[in-house]
MIZAMAR-8335 format. One record per residue: x, y, z of N, C-alpha, C in turn. Coordinates in steps of 0.02 Angstrom, whole numbers, padded with zeros to 5 digits, always signed. Each point is the difference from the previous one (the first is absolute). Layout:
N
XYZXYZXYZ;...
***
This chain:
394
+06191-02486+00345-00073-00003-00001-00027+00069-00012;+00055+00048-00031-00016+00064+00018-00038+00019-00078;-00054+00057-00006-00058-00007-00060+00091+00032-00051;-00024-00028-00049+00038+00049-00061-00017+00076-00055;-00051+00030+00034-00044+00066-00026+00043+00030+00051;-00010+00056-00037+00029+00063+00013-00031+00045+00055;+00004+00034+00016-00038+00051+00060-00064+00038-00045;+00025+00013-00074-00043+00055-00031-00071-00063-00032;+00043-00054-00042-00033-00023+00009-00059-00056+00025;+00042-00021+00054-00071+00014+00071-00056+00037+00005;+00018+00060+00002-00039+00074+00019-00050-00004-00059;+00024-00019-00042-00044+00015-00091-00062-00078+00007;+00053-00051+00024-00078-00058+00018-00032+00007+00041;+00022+00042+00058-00053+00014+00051-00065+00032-00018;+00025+00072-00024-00056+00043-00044-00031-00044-00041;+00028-00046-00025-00074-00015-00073-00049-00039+00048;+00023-00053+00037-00018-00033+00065-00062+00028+00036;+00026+00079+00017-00078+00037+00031-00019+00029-00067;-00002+00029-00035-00041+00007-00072-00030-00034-00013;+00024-00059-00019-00042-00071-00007-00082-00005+00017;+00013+00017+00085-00063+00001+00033-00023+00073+00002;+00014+00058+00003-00025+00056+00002+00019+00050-00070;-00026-00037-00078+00039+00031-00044-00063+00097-00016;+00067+00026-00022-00028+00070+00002-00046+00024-00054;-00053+00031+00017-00051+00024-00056+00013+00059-00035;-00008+00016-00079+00022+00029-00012-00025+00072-00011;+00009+00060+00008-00026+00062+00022-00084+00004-00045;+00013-00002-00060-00047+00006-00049-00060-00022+00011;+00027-00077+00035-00082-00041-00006-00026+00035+00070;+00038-00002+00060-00032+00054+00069-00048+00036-00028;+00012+00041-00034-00019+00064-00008-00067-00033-00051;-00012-00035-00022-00083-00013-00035-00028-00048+00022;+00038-00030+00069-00069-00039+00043-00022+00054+00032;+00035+00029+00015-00030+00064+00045-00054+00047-00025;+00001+00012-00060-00030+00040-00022-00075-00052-00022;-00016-00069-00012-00041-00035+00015-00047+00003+00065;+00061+00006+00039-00054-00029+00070-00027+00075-00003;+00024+00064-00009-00017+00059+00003-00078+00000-00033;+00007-00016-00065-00055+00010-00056-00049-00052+00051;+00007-00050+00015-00050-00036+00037-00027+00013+00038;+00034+00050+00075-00030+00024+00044-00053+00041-00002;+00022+00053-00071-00026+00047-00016-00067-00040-00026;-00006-00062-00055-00059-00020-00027-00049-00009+00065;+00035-00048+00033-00034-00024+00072-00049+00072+00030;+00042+00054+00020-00023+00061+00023-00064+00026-00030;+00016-00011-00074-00059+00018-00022-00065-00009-00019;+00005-00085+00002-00054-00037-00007-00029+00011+00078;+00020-00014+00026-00015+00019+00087-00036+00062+00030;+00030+00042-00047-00028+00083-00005-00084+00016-00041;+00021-00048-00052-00079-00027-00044-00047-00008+00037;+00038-00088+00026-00057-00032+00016-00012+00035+00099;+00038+00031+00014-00036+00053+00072-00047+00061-00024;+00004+00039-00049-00045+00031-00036-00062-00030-00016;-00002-00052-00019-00066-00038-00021-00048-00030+00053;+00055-00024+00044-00042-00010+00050-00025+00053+00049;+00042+00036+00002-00024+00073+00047-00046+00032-00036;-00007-00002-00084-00058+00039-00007-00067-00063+00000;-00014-00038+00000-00034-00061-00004-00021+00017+00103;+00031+00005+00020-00011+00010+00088-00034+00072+00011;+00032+00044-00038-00030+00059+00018-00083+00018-00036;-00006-00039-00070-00046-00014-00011-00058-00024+00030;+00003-00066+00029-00037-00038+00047-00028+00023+00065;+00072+00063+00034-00002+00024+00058-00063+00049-00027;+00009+00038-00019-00036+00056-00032-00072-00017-00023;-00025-00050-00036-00056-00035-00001-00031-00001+00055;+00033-00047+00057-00043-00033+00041+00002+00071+00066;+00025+00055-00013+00008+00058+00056-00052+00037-00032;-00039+00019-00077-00035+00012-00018-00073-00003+00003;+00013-00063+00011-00072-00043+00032-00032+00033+00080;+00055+00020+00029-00032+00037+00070+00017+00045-00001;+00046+00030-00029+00017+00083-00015+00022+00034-00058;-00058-00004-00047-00026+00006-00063+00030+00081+00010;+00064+00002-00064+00015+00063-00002-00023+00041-00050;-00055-00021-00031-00059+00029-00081-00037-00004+00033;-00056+00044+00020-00085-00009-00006-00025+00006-00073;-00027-00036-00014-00037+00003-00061-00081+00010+00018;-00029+00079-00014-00044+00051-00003-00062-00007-00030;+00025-00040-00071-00019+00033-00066-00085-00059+00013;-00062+00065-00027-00059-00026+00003-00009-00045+00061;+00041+00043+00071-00038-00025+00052-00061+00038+00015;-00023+00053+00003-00043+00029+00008-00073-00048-00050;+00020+00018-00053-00066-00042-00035-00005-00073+00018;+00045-00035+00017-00006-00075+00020-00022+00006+00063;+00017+00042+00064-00024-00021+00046-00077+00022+00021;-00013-00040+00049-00075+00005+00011+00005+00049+00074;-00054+00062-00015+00019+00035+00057-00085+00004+00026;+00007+00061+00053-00080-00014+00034-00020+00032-00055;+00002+00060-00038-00025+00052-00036-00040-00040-00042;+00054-00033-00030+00004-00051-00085-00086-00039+00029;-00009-00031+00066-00020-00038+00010-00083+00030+00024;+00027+00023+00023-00084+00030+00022-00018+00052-00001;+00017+00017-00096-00027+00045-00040+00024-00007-00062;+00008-00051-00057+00027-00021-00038-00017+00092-00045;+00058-00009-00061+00000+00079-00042-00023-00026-00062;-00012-00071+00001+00007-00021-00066-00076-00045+00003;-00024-00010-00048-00088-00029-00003+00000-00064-00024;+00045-00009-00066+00012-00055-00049+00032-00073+00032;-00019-00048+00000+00028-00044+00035+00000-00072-00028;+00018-00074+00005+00002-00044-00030-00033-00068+00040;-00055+00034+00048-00028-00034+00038-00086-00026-00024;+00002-00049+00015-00085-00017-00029-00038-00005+00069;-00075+00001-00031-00060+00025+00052+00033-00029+00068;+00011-00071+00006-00007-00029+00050+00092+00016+00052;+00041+00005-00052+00057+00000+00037-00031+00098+00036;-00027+00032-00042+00005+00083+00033-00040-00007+00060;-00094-00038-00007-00021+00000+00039+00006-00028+00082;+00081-00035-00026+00026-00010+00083+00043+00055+00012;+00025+00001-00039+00065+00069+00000-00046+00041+00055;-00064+00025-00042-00036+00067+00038-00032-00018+00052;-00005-00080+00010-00040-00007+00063+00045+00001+00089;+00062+00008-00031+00060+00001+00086-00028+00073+00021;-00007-00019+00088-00023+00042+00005+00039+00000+00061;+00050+00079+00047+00013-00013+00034-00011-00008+00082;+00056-00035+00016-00060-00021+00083+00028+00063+00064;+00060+00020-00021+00019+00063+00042-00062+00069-00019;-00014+00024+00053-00050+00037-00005+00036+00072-00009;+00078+00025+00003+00011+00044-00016+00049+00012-00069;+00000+00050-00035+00047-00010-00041+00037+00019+00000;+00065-00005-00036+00081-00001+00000+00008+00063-00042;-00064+00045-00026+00025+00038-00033-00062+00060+00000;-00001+00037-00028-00035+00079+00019-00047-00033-00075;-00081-00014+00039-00057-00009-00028-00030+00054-00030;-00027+00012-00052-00055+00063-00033-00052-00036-00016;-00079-00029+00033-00059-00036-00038+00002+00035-00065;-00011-00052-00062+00004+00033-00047-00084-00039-00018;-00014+00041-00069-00070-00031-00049+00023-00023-00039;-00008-00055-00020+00016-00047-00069-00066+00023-00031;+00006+00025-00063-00066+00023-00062+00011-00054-00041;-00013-00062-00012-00043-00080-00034-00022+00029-00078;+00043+00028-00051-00047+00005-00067+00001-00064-00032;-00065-00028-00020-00021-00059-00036-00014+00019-00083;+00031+00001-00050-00004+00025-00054+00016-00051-00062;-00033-00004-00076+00015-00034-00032+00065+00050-00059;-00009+00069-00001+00023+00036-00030+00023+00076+00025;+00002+00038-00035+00014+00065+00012-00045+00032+00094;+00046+00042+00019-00049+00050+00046-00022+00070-00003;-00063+00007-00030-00015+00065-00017-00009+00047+00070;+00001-00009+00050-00010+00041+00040+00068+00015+00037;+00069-00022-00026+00057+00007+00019+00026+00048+00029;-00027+00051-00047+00050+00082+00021-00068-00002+00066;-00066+00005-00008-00018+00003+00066+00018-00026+00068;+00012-00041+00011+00036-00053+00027+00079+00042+00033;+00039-00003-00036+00050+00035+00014-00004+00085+00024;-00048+00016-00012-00021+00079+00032-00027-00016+00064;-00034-00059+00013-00016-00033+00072+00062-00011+00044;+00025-00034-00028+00065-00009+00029+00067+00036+00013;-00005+00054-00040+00078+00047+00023-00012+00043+00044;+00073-00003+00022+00022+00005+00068-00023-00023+00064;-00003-00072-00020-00028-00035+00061+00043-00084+00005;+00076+00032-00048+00033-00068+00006+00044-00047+00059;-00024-00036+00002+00014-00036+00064-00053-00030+00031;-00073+00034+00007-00065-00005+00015-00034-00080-00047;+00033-00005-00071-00044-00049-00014+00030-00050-00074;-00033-00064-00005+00056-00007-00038-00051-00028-00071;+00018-00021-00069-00066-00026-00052+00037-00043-00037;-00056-00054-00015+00028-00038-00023-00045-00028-00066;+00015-00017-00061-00038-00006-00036+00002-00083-00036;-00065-00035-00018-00002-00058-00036-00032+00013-00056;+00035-00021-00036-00046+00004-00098+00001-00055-00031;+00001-00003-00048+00016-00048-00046+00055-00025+00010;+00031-00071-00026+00071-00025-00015+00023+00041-00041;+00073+00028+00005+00037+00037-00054-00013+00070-00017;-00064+00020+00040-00015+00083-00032+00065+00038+00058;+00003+00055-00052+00035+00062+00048-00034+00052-00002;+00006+00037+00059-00051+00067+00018+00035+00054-00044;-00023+00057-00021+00017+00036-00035-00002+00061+00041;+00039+00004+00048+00003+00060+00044+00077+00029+00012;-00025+00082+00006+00078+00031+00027+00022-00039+00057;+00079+00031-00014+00049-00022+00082-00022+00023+00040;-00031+00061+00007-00024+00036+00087-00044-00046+00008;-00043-00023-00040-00062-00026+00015+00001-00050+00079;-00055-00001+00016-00001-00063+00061+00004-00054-00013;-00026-00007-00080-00026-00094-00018+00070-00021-00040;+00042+00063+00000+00056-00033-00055+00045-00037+00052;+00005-00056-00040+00051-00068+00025-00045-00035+00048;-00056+00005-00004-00041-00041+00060-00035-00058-00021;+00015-00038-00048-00041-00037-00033+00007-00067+00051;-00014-00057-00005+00013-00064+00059-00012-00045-00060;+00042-00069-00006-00018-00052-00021-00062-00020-00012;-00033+00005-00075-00069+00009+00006-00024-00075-00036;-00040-00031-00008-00041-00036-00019-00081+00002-00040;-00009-00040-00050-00074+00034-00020-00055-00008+00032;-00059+00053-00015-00043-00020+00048-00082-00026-00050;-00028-00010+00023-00069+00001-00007-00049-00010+00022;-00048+00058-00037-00071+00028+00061-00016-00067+00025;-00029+00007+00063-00031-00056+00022+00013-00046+00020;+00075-00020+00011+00025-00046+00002+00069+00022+00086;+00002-00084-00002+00043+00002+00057+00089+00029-00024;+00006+00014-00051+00060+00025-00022-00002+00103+00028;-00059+00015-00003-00022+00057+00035+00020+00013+00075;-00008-00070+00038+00021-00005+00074+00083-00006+00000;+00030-00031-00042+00070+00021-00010+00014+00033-00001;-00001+00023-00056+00016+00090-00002-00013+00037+00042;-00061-00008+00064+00003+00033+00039+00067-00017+00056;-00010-00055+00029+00053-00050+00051+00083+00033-00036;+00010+00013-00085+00063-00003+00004+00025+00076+00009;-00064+00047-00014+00004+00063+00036+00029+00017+00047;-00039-00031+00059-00005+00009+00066+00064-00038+00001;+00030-00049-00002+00086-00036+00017+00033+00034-00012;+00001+00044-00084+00055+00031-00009+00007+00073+00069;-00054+00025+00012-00001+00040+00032+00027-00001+00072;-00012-00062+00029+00016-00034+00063+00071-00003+00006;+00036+00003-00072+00087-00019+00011+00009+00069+00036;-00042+00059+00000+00034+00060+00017-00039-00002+00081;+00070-00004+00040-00047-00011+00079-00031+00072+00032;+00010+00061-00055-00028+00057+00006-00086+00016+00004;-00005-00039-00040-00063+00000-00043-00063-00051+00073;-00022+00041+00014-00054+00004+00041-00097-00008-00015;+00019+00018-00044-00093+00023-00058+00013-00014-00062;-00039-00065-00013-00020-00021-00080-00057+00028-00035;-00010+00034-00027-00036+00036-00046-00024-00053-00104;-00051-00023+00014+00008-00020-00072-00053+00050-00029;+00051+00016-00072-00028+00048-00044-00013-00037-00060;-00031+00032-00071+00013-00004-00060+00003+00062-00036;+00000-00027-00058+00034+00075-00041-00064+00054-00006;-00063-00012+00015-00028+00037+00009-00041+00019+00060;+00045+00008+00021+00002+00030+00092+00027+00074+00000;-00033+00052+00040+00040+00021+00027-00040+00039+00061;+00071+00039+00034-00034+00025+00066-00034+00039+00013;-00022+00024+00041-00061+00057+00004+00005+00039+00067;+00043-00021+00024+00049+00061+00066+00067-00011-00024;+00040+00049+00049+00068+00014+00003+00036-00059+00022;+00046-00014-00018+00073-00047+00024-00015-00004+00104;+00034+00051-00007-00009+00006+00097-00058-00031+00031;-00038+00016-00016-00094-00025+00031-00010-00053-00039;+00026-00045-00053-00002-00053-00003+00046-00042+00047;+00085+00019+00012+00037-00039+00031-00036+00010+00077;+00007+00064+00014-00034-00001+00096-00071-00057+00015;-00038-00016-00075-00065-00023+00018-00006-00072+00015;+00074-00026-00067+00008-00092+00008+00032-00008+00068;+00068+00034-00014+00046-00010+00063-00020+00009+00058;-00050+00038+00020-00017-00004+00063-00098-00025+00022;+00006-00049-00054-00059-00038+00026+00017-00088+00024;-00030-00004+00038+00001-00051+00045-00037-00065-00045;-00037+00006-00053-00018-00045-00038+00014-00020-00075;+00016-00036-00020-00007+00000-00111-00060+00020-00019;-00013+00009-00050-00065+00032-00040+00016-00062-00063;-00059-00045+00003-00028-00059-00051-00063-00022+00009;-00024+00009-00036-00076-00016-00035-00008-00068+00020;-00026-00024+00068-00036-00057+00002-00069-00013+00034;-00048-00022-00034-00058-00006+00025-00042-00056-00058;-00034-00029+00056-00048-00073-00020-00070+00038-00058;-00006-00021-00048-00048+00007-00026-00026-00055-00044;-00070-00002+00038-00028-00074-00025-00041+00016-00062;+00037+00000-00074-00024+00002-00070+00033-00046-00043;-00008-00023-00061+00035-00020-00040+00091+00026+00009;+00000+00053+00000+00050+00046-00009+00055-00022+00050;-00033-00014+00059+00049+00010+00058-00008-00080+00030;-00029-00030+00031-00027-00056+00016+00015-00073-00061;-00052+00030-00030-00014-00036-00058+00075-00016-00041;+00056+00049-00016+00070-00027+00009+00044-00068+00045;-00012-00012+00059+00012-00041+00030+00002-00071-00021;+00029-00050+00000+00053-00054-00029-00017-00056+00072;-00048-00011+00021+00015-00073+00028+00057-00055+00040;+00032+00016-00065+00065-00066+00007+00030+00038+00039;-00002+00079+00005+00050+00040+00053-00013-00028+00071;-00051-00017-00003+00008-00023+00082+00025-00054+00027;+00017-00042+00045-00025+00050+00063+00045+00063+00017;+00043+00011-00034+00070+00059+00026-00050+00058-00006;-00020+00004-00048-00048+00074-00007-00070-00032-00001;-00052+00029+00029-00048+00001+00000-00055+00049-00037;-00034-00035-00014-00070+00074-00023-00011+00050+00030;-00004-00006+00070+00000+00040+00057+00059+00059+00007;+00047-00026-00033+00075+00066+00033+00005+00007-00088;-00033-00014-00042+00030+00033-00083-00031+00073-00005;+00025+00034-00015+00006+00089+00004+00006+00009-00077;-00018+00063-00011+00017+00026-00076+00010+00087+00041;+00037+00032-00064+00019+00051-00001+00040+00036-00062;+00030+00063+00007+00016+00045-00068+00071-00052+00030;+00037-00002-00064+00091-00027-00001+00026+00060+00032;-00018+00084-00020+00052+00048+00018-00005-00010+00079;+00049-00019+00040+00013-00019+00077+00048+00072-00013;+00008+00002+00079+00067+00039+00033+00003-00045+00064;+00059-00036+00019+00018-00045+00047+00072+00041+00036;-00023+00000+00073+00083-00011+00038+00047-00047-00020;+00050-00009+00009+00058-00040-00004-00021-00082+00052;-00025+00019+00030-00015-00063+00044-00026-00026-00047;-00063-00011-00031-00058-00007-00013+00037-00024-00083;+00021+00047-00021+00044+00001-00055+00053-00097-00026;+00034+00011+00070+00039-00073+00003-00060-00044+00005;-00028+00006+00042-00054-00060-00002-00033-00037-00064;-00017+00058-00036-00017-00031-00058+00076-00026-00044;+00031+00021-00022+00023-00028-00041+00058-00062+00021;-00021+00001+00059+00033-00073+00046-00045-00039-00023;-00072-00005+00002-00046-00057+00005+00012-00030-00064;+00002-00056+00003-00006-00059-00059-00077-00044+00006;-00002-00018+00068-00074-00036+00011-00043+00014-00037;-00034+00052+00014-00062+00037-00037+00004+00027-00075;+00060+00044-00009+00011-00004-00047-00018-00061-00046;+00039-00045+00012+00003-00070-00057-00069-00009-00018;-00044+00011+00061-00084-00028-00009-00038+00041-00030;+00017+00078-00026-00026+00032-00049+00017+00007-00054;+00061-00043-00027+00051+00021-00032-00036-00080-00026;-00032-00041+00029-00034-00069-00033-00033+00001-00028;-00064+00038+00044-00069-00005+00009-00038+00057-00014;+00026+00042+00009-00025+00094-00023+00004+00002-00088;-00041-00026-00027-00002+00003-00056-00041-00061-00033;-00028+00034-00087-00008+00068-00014-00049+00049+00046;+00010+00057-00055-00051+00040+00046-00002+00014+00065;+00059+00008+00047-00022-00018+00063+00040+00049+00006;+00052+00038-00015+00049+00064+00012+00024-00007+00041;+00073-00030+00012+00025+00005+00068+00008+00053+00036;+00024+00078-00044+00030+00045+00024-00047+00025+00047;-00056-00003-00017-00082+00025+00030-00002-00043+00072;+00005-00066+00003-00004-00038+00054+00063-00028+00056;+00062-00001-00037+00046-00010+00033+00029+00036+00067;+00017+00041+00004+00010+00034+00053-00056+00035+00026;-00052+00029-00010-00050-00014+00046-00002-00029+00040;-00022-00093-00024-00009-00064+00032+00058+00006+00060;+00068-00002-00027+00042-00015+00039+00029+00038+00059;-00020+00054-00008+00010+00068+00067-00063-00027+00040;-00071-00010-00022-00045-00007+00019+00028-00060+00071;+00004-00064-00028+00016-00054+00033+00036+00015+00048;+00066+00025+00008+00065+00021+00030+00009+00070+00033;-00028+00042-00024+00038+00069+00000-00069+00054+00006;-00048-00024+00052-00075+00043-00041+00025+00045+00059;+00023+00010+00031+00012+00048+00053+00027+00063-00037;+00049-00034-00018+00046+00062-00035-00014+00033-00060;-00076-00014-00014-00030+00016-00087-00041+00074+00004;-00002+00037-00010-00045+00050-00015-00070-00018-00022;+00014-00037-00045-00072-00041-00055-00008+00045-00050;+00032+00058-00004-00022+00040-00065+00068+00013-00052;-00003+00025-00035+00055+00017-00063+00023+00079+00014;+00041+00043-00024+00018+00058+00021-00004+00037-00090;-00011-00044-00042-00003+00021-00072-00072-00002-00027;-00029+00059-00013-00071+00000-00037+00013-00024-00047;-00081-00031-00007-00002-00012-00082-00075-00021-00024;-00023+00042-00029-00081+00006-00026-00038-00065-00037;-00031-00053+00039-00029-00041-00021-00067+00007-00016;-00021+00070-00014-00069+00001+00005-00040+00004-00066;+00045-00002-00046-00032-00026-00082-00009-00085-00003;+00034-00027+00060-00031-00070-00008+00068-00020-00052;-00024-00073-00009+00050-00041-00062+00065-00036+00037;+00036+00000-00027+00056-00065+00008+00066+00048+00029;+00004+00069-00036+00042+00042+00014-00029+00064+00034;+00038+00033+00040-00017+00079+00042-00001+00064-00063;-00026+00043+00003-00020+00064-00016+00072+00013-00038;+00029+00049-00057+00065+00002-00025-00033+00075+00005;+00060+00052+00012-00017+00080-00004+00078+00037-00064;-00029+00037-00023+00050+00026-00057-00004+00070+00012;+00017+00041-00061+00028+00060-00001-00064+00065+00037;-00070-00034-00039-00054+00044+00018-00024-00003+00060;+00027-00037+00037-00024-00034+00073+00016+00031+00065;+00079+00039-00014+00035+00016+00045+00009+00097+00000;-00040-00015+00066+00001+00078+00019+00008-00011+00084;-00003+00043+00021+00045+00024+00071-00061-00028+00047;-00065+00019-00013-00080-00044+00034+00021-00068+00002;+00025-00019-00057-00001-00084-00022+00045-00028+00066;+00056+00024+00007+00038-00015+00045-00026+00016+00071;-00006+00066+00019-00048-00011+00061-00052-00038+00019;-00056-00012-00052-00047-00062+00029+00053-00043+00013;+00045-00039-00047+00024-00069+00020+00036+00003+00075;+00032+00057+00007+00030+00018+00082-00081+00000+00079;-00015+00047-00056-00091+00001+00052-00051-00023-00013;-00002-00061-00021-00056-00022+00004-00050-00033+00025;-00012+00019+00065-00036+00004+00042+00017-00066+00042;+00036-00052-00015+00013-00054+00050+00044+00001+00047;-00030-00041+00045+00030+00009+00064+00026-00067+00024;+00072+00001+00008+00033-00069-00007+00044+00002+00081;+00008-00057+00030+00042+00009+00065+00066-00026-00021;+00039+00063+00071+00087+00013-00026+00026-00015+00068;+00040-00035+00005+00033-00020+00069-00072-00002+00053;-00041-00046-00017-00071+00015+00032-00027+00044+00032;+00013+00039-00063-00043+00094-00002-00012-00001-00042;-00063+00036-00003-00030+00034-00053+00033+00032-00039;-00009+00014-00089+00033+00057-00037-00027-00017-00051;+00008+00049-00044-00037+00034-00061+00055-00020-00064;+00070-00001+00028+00058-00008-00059-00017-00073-00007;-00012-00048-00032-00011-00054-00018+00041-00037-00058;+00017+00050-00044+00035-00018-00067+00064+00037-00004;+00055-00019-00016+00073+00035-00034+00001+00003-00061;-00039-00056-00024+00022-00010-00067-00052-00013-00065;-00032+00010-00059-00049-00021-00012+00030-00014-00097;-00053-00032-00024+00022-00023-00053-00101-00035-00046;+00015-00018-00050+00040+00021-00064+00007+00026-00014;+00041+00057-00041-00002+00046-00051+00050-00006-00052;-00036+00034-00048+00030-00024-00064+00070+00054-00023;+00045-00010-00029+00054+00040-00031-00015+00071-00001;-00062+00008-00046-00023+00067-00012-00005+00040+00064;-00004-00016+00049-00007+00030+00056+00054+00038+00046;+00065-00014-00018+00054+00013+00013+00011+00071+00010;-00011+00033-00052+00011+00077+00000-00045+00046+00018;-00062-00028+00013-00041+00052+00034+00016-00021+00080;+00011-00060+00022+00026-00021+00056+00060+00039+00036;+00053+00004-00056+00065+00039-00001-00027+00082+00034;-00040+00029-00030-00032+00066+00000-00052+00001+00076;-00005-00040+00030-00043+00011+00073+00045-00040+00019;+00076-00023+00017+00030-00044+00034+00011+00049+00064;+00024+00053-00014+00036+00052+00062-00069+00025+00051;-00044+00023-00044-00068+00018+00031-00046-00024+00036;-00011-00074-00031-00031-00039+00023+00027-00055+00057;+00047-00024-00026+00029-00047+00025+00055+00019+00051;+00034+00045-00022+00064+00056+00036+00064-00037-00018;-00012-00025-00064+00078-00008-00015+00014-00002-00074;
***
């Protein structure tokens, strides 16, 4: 029963036997799976390396954004100063020109504030009101009034739509022009022009004393003794008083009532000088306004009756009743006395300073009555120029 194979080969079927199941690989192929899984790891590694780059900068991005937002590592500077709104900017604008119409300014100028002290170092200043259709011949006078007294006062001029003043840079009137509108005599477009005066002037919370001028105005004392005389009177100086004629009376409109009456309608010269109080008041009111602005016409001159009437009604306490600007009505007619080149001598000016009236000042007596007097014509300029220091002291 005994096998008939040999010992060797036995040994030789055994081996193929485990071969069979565990046959051997051969060196070559080892060696380039290996180098596969190698190349793979490495691809793997690197896409991995990619896509952690992408997302880390995608994170650091985001991080950086939203850390920005509360700890903004740029300030950006640029035209903060001109964009922002400061006290200076505000209550003392540098600039005149603006894109505001009557009614949006006349609120603008009517805020008034309710703290009684201010936040900042006050100087009362004079607002000088020139009402002009053209040129100002008494300019260089004007500016010889005014130097070295800057800070003291400020001017503002209305002309025509579109004109420009033809003055040097030192000058006072250069760059002072205001959003102007046209006017005409006689008419309630006259009371505008006054109202948009007085607003523009109001933006400057400096400006203490409204002064309305025209181009043929000028002064007849010094700068100083004009500012000491407004600034420290206790009343405005405006022409209102009842006179029962055609002229004054005989103007009066009916339909105005009952708001205005016959009884409280006033006439007077337009050239006012108003405090700042007195100042807002008017160009706040719409009421009255509207009802002369209906009914004041023709012929009926608002500029003559309007503020009169309306200080009268409201404000008679605080009125002087007289004007602070001469002006010679005693040739009679529709217009005052005009004076030119032959007119003006150093007497001429003293009567208008002394002439014998006696007007009350902080309810006192005084003799100074006038600052300012007018008409005079162009020609008058240079003999004016020639008694300015002597006469006048400036």
């Amino acid at each position: 029963m005994c096998s008939s194979r040999t010992k060797p080969e036995q040994m030789k079927a055994k081996t193929f036997e485990v071969d069979d199941f565990f046959p051997p690989s051969p060196r070559k192929k080892d060696w380039t799976i290996g180098l596969m899984k190698v190349v793979s790891l490495l691809v793997i590694f690197m896409a991995g390396a990619v896509l952690g780059l992408s997302v880390s900068a995608r994170f650091t991005r985001y991080f950086t954004s939203q850390t920005d937002l509360f700890f903004p590592r740029t300030i950006y500077t640029a035209n903060c100063e001109e964009s922002s709104l400061s006290i200076k900017s505000f209550v003392s604008p540098d600039h005149l020109m603006h894109r505001m119409n009557d009614d949006e300014l006349f609120w603008r100028a009517s805020m008034v504030p309710k703290m009684e002290e201010f936040p900042f170092e006050r100087t009362p200043k004079v607002a000088f009101l020139f009402m002009t259709r053209g040129p100002l011949p008494f300019a260089r006078l004007w500016d010889r009034f005014f130097e070295g007294h800057e800070g003291l006062y400020s001017v503002y001029v209305h002309t025509i739509p579109d004109y420009k003043l033809n003055v040097v840079n030192s000058s006072a009137f250069y760059g002072r022009q205001i959003p102007s509108e046209e006017v005409s005599w006689g008419s309630i477009s006259l009371v505008d022009a006054e109202k948009r005066l007085l607003a523009n002037a109001l933006l400057d919370f400096n400006n203490e004393r409204f002064v309305l001028l025209s181009e043929s105005c000028i002064p007849i004392f010094d700068f100083p003794t004009v500012y000491e005389y407004l600034t420290n009177s206790a009343h405005s100086f405006v022409d209102s008083y009842d006179e029962d004629s055609w002229r004054g009376r005989g103007r009066y409109n009916r339909r105005m009532a009952p708001a205005i009456k016959l009884s409280q309608w006033r006439k007077g010269s337009e050239w006012f000088e108003l405090n700042r109080q007195l100042a807002v008041s008017i160009i706040a009111d719409s009421k009255y306004y509207s009802l002369f602005r209906k009914h004041c016409r023709p012929s009926c001159y608002p500029d003559e009756h309007y503020i009169p009437t309306f200080l009268n009604m409201f404000h008679g306490a605080l009125n002087a009743n007289r004007s602070v600007t001469w002006v010679d009505w005693s040739r009679g007619g529709p217009h005052p006395a005009r004076f030119g080149r032959a007119n003006i001598t150093a007497e001429f000016i003293w009567t208008i300073r002394n002439n014998g009236t006696i007007c009350s000042y902080n309810s006192k007596p005084t003799s100074i009555c006038y600052l300012f007097a007018r008409k005079f014509a162009p020609s008058a300029l240079e003999p004016l120029l020639n008694i300015s220091s002597s006469v006048m002291n400036f």
